[in-house]
C-alpha positions, -999 to 999 in steps of 0.1 A, spaced: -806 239 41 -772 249 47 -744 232 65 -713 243 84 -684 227 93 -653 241 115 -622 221 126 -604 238 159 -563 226 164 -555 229 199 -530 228 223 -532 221 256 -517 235 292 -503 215 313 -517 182 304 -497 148 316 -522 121 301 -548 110 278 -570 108 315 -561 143 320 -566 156 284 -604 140 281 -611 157 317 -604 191 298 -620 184 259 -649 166 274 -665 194 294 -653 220 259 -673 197 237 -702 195 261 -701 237 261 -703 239 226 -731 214 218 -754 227 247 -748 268 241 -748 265 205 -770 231 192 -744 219 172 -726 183 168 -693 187 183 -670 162 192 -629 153 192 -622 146 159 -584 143 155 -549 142 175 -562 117 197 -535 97 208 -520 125 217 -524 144 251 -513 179 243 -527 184 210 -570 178 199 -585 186 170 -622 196 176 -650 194 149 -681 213 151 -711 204 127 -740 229 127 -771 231 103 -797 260 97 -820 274 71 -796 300 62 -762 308 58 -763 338 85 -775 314 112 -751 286 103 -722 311 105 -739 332 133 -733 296 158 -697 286 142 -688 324 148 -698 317 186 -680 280 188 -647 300 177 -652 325 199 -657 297 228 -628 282 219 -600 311 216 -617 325 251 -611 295 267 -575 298 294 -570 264 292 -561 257 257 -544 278 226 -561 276 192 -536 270 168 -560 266 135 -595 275 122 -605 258 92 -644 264 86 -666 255 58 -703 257 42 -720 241 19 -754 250 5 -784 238 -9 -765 235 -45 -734 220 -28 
């Protein structure tokens, strides 16, 4: 099996509240784990309101399929209007990892 990870630093638009920051990363997060079946969730910055961190989790039989879905979260996330991605930091780990 292998596992991939990817963290997403993002910025928000015009964002006055923590209320107002979960009504924008909830519905993202939601996105992600329905189109791609992966674990997603906000993972950092989160007493902040214009900043989150995102983490995506996916696992598959092979490498091409675990990068094949975090290529697509990326994608999501840079296409999105609402927020800038700042940072990609991705990850896998093997069978022998």
């Amino acid at each position: 099996m292998f596992t991939g990870t990817l963290v997403a630093d993002l910025r928000l638009g015009d964002v006055h509240s923590l209320k107002e920051k979960r009504s924008v990363i909830r519905p993202i997060v939601a996105e992600l784990r329905r189109r791609y079946d992966v674990a997603a969730g906000e993972v950092g910055a989160v007493d902040l309101h214009r900043r989150s961190q995102i983490g995506v989790a996916a696992l598959a039989g092979d490498a091409a399929h675990v990068r094949d879905r975090l290529d697509g979260c990326e994608r999501l996330l840079a296409g999105r209007p609402d927020v800038e991605l700042l940072e990609i930091r991705r990850r896998l780990f093997g069978p022998d990892d």
